[in-house]
C-alpha positions in Angstrom: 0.0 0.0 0.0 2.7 2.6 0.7 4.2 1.8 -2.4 1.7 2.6 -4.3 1.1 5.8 -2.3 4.6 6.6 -3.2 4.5 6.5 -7.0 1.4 8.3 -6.7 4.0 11.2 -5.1 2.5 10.7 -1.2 4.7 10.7 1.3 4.0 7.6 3.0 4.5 7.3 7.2 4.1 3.5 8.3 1.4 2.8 10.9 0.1 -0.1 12.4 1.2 -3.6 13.8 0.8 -4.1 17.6 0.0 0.0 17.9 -4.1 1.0 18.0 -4.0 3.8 15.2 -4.5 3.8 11.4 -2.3 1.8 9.0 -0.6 4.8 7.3 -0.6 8.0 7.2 0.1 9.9 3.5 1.4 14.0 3.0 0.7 15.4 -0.5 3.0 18.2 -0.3 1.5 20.8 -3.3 2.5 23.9 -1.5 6.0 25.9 -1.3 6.5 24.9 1.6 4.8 22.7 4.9 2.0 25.1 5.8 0.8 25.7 2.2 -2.9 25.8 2.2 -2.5 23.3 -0.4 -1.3 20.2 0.8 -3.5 17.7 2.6 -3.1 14.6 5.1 -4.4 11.3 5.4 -5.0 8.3 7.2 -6.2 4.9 6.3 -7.1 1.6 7.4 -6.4 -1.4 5.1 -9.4 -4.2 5.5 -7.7 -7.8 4.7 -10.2 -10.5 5.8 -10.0 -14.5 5.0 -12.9 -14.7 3.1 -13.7 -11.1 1.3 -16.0 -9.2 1.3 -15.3 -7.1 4.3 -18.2 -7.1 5.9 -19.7 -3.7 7.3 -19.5 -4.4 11.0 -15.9 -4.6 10.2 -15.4 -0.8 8.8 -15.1 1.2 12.0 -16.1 4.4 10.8 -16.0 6.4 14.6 -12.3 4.7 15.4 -11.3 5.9 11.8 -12.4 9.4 12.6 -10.8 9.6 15.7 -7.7 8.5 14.1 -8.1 10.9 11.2 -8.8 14.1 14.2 -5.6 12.6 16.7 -3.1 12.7 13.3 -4.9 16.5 12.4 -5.8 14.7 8.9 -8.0 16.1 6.5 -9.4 12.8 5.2 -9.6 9.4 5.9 -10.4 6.4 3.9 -10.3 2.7 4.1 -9.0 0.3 0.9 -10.3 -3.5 1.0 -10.1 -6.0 -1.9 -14.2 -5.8 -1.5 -16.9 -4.6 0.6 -20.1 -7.1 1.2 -23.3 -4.9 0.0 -20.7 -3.0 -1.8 -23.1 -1.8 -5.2 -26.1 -1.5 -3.2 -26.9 2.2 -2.7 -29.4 0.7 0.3 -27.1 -1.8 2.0 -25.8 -1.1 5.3 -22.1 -0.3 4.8 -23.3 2.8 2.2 -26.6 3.7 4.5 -23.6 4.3 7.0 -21.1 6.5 5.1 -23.6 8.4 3.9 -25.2 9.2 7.1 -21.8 10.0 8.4 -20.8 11.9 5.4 -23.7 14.1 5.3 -24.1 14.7 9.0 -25.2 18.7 8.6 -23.2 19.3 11.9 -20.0 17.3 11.9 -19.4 15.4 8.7 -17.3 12.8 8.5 -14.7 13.0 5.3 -14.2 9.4 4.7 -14.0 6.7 1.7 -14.1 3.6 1.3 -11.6 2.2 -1.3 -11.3 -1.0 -3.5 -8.1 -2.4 -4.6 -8.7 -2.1 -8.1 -9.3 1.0 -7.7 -5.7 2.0 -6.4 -4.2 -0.2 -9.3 -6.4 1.9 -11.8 -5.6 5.5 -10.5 -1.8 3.8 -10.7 -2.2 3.0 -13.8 -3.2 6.0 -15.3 -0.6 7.6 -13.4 2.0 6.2 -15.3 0.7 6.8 -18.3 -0.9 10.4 -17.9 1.0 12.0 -14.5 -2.0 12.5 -12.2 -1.9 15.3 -10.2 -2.2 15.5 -6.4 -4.2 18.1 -7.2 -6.5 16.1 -8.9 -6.2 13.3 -6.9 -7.5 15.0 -3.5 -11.2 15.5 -5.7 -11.9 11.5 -5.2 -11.4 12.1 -0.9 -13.8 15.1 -1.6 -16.0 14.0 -3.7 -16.3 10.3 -3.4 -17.7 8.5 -0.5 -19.1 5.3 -1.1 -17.4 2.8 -3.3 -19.8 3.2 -6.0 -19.2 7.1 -5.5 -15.0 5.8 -5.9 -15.9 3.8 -9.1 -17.8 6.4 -11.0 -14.5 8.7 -10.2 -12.0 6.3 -11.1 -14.2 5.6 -14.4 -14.4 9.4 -14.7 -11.0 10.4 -14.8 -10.3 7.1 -17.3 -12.5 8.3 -19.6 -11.0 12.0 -19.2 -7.5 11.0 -19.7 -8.2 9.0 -22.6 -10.3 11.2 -24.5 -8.9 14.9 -24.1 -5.4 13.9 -22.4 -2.3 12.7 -24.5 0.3 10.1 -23.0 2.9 12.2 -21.6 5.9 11.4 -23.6 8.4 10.1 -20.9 10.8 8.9 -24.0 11.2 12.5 -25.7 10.8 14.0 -21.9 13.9 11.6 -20.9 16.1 12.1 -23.8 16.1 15.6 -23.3 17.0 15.5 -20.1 19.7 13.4 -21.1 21.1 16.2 -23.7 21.0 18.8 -21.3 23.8 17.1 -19.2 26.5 18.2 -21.4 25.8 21.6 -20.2 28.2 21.7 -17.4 26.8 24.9 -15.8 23.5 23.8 -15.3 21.3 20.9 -13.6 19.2 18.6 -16.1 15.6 20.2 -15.2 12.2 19.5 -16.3 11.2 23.1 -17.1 14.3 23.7 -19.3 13.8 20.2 -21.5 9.9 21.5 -22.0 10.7 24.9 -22.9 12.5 23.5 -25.9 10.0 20.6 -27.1 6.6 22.3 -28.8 5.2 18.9 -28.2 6.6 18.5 -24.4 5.2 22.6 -23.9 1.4 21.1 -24.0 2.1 19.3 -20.8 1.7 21.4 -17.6 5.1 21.1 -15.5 3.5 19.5 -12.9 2.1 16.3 -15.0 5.6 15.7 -16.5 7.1 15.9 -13.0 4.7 13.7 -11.3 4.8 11.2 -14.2 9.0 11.3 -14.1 9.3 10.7 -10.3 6.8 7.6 -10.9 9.6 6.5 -13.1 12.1 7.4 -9.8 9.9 5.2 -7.7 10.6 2.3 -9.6 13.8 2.1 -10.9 15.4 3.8 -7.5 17.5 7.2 -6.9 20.5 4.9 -7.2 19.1 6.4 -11.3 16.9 8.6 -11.5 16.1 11.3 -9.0 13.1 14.1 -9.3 13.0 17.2 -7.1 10.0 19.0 -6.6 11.5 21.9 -8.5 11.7 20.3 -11.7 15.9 19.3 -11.2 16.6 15.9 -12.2 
């Protein structure tokens, strides 16, 4: 799970074991600097069970909350390989997160998360560079898993019709020319400046989509700084 969180560009803090508390907590740092009004915190609790579903007396919604309030989070979500009522807008699990996320005095901000969902947004990560940005509209917006399926389908169908593949090979190679210059780092704004093609990429997309690259194949050779200096 913290992998994943980590290509994703979260900063991952391990949780869990013998300790009562939430299984992780992430940072997405979008801001210049730690008290940016723009990054977010969360906590979540990972359901594994010997015979999924999980069912719904299993997601302890008040625990997570009190979890998400201790760590000063701003959401909290859980991520199973299933959920037992899981498409039915009436079944108990979703009766409960939507009561708790729609509670006019204190709303809870919670999700509940499928696997495949995580290996979808991943997915489209590596291919597209989603945003953290971006990605804090599904612990927003989406509450129920069918709420997180119609997002995950929403931003597929997005990225697929109106968004082009960013172009890691061209973005790469350039990078790789600019290290003759002896004066200057390799940097991401630089390379694009050059490329008309790279130029209809925001900087933040090819950055997010190059350190998902770093994630994998290790800063032993590759390594992406927020400021665009590879």
């Amino acid at each position: 799970m913290g992998a994943a969180f980590r290509v994703l560009r979260f900063e991952y803090e391990r949780r869990g074991g013998n300790e009562p508390g939430p299984d992780g907590v992430l940072y997405a740092r979008l801001g210049r600097d730690s008290d940016s009004l723009a990054n977010y915190k969360l906590v979540y609790d990972a359901k594994q069970t010997n015979q999924p579903p999980v069912p719904a007396d299993k997601i302890n919604l008040p625990s997570l909350e009190d979890f998400r309030s201790k760590e000063g989070a701003d959401f909290g979500f859980f991520v199973a390989i299933a959920y037992a009522g899981e498409n039915d807008p009436n079944g108990k699990l979703n009766r409960l997160v939507t009561a708790a996320t729609t509670d006019r005095e204190d709303p809870q901000p919670v999700t509940l998360l499928k696997l495949d969902h995580l290996r979808r947004i991943v997915g489209l990560h590596y291919r597209y560079g989603v945003t953290l940005t971006r990605l804090r509209s599904l612990f927003t917006d989406a509450h129920t898993v069918i709420d997180a399926g119609v997002w995950v389908a929403g931003l597929e169908r997005e990225l697929s019709e109106l968004e082009p593949m960013v172009p890691l090979g061209l973005l790469l190679t350039g990078l790789e020319e600019s290290k003759t210059d002896e004066k200057a780092r390799p940097n991401v704004h630089s390379v694009r400046v050059l490329s008309e093609r790279l130029k209809a990429f925001e900087p933040e997309r090819l950055i997010a989509a190059l350190q998902a690259v770093e994630t994998i194949v290790g800063k032993r050779w590759l390594e992406v700084e927020k400021s665009g200096n590879v």
